[in-house]
Backbone bond lengths (Angstrom), bond angles and torsions (degrees), N, CA, C in turn:
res aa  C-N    CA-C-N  psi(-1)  N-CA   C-N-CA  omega(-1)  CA-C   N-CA-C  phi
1 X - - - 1.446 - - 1.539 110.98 -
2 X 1.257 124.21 -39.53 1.511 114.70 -152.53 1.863 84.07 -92.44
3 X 1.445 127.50 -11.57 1.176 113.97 -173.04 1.804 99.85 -90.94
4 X 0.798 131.26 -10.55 1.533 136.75 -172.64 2.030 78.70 -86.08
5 X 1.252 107.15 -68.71 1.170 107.98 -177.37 1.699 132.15 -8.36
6 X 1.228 87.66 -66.59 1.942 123.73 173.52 1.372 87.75 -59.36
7 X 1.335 108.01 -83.20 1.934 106.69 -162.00 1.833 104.29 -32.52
8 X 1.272 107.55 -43.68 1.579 105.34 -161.05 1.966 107.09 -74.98
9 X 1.620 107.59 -27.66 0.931 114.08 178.25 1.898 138.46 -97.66
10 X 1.522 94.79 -24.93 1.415 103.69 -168.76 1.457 83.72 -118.34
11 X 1.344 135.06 -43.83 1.695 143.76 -153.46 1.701 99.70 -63.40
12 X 1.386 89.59 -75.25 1.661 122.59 -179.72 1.467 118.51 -69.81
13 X 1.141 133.55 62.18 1.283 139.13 -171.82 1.446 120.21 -45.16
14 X 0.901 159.93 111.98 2.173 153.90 -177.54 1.104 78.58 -50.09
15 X 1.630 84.93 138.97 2.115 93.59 152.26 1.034 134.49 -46.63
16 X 1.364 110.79 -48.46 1.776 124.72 -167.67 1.534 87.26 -63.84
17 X 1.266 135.14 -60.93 1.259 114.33 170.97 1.890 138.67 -45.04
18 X 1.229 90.91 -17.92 1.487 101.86 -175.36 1.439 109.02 -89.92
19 X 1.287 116.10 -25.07 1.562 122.49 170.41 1.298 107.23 -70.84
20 X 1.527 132.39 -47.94 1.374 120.62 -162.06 1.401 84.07 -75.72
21 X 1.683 134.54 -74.14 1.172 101.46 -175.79 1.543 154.87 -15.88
22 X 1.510 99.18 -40.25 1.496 104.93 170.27 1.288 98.41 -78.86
23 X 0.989 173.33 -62.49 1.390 164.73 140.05 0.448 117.51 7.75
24 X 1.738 141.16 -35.86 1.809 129.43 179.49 1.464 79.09 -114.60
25 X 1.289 170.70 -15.86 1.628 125.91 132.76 1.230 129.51 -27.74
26 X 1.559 117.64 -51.15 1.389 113.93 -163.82 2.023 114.42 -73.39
27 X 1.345 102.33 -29.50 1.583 142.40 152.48 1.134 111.45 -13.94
28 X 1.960 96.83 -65.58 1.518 92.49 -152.46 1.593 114.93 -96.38
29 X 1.092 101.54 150.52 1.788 106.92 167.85 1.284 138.61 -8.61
30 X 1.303 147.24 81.64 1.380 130.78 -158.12 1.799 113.80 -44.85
31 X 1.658 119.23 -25.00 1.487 133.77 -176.14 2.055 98.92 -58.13
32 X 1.272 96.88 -32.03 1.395 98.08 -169.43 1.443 107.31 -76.64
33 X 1.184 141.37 6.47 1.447 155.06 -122.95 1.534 81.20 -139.29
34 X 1.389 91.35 -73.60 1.512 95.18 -157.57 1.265 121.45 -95.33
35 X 1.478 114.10 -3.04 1.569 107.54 149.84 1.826 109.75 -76.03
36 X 1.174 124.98 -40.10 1.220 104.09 170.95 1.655 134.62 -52.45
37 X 1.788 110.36 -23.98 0.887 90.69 -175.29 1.771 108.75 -103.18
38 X 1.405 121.57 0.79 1.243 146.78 117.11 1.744 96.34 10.76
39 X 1.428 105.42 -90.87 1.679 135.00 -167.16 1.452 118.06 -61.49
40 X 1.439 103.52 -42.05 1.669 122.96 171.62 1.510 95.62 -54.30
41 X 1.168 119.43 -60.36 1.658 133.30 -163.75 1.508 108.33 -60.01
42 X 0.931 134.95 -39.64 1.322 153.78 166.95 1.780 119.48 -81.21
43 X 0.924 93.60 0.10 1.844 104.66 177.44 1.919 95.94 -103.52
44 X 1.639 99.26 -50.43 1.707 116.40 -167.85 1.795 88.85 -67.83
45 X 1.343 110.87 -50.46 1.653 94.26 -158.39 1.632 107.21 -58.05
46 X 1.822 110.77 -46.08 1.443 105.13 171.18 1.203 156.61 -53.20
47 X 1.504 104.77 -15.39 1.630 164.21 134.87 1.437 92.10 -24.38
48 X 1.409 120.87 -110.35 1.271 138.90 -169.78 1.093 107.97 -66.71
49 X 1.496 139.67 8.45 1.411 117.40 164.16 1.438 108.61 -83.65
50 X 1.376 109.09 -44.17 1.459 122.64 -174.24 1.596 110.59 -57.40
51 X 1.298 106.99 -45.32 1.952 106.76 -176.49 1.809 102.67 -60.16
52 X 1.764 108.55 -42.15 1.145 118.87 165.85 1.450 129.23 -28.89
53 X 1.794 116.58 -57.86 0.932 145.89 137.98 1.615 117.01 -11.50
54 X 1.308 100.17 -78.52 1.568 119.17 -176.39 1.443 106.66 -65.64
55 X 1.275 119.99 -3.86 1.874 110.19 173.82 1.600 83.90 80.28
56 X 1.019 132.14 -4.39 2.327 108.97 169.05 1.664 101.96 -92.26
57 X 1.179 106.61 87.59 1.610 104.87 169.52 1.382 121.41 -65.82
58 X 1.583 100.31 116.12 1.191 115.80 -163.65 1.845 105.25 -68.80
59 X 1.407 115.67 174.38 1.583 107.43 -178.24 1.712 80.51 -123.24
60 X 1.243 134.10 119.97 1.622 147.33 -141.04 1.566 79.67 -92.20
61 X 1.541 124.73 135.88 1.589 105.40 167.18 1.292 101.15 -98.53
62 X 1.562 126.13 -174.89 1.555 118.27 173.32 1.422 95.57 -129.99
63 X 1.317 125.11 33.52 1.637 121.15 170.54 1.145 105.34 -161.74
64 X 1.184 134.28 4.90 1.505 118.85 -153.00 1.524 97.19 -129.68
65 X 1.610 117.57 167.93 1.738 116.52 -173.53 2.102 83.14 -112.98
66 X 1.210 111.14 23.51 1.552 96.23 177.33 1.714 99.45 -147.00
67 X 1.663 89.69 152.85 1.990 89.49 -149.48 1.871 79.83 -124.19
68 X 1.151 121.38 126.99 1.754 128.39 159.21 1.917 101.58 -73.24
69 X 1.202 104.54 136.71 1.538 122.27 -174.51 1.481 104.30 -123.19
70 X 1.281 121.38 113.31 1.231 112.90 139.94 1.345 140.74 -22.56
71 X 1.281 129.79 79.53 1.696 133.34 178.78 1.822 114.37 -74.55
72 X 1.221 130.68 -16.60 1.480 125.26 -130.03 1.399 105.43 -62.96
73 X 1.694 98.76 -27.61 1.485 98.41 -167.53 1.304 98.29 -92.70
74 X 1.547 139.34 34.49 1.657 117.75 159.07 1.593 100.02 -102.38
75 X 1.092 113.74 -169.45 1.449 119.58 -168.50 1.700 106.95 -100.23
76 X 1.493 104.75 156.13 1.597 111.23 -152.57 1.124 139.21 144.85
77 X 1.458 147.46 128.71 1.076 144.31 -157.74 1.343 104.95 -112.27
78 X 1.428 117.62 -17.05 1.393 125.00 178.67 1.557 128.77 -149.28
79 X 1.098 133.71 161.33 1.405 112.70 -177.84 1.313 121.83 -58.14
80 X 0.944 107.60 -50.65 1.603 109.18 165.87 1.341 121.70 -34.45
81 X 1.158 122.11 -71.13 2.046 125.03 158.53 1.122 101.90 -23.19
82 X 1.376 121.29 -60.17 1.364 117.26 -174.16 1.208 133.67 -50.36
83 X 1.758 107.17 -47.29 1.759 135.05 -171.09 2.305 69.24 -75.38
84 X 0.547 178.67 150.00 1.741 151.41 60.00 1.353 87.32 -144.05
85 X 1.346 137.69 -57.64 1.185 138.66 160.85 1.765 110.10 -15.69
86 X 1.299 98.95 -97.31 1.737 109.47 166.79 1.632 103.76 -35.82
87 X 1.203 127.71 -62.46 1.816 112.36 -174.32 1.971 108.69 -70.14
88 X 1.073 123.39 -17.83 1.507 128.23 158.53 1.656 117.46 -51.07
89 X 1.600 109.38 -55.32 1.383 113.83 -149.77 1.824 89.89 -104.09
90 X 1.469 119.93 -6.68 1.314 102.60 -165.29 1.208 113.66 -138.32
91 X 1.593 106.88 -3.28 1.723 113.49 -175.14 1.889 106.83 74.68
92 X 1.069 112.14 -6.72 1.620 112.64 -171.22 1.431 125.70 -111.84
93 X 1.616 119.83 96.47 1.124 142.73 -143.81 2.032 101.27 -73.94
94 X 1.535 120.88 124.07 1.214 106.93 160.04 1.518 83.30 -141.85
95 X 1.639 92.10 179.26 1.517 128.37 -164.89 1.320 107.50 -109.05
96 X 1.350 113.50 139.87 1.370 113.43 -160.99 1.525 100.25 -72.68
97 X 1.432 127.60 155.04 1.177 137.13 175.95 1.932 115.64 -44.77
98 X 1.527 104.50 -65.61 0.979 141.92 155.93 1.561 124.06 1.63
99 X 1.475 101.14 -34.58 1.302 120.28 -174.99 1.325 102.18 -77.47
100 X 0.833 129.74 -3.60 1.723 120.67 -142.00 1.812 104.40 -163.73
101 X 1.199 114.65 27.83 1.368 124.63 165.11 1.458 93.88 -166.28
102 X 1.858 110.76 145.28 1.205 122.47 -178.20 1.561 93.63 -106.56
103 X 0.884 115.79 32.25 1.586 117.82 162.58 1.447 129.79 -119.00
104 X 1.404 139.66 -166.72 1.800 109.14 171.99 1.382 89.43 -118.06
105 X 1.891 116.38 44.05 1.695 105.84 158.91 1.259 116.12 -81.68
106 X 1.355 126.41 -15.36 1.269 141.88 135.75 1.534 139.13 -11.73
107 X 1.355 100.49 -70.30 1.461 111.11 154.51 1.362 132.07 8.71
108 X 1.321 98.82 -75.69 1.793 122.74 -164.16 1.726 113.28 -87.70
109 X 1.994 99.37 0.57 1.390 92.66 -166.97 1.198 106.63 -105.70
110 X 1.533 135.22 175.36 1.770 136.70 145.99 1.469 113.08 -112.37
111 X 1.026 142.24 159.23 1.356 144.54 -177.64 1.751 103.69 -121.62
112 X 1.504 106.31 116.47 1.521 93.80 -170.80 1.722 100.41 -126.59
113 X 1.182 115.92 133.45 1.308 130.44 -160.85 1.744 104.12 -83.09
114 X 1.635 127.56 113.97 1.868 129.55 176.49 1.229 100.86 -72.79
115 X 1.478 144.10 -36.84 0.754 145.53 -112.99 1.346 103.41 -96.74
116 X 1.276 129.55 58.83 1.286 138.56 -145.16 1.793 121.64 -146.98
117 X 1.135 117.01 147.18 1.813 107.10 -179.19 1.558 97.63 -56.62
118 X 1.506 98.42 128.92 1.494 93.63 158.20 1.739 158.81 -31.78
119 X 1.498 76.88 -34.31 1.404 101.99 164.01 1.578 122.92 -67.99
120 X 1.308 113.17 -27.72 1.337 133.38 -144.77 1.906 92.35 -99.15
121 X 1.620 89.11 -44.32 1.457 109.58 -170.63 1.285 106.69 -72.56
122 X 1.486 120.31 -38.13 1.501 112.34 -170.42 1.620 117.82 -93.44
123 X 1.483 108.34 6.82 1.737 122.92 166.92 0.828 85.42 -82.09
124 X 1.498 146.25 -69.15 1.463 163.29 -168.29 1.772 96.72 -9.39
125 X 1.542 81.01 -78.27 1.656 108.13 -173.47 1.793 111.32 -38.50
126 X 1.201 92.60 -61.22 1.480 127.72 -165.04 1.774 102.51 -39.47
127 X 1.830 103.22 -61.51 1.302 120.83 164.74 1.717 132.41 -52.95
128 X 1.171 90.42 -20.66 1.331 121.84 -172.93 1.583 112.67 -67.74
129 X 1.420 90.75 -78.34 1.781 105.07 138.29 1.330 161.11 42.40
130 X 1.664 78.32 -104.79 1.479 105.26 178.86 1.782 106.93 -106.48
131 X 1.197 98.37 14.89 1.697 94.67 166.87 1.876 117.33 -83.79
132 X 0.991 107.86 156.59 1.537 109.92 -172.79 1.275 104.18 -125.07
């Protein structure tokens, strides 16, 4: 229930809402554009340096606030082991690859969300890290 919920409420946007939205896109500033993606870029690079770091080579996106990581070499029989593994040893929550390919290229990946307070993001990193 509460997931039908979301879909109907946060997922599925009302029109009348979807119009004003497009309205304060078309509205706003092109500077606001590109400092955001400015910020995005700098959230992703800190992102993927750290998994970099950690030996999970990240796959860099060029649009997206969520980065797929190489897991293969942590321990696990499945992505999932894997995604609990990484949230066990590091406090830092991703989603198994798996979800998101109907194939098992999936498998070996995690999906980890930048999109985060900086602060939040650069413990992230930090934890990220110092895993072995």
């Amino acid at each position: 229930m509460i997931g039908y919920m979301n879909d109907l409420i946060y997922v599925c946007a009302p029109a009348p809402l979807q119009y004003g939205v497009a309205m304060g896109l078309q509205e706003t500033a092109p500077s606001f554009y590109s400092g955001l993606s400015e910020e995005y870029a700098k959230k992703r690079d800190r992102i993927c340096g750290a998994l970099q770091k950690a030996g999970l080579t990240p796959h860099i996106p060029q649009g997206a606030y969520y980065v797929l990581a190489d897991v293969s070499r942590l321990p696990g029989e499945s992505g999932k082991e894997k995604a609990m593994h990484l949230l066990s040893r590091t406090g830092v929550a991703g989603v198994p690859g798996a979800a998101f390919f109907h194939s098992e290229e999936g498998h070996n990946l995690i999906r980890l969300c930048f999109a985060k307070r900086d602060a939040e993001l650069e413990e992230a990193a930090r934890r990220i890290e110092r895993m072995e």
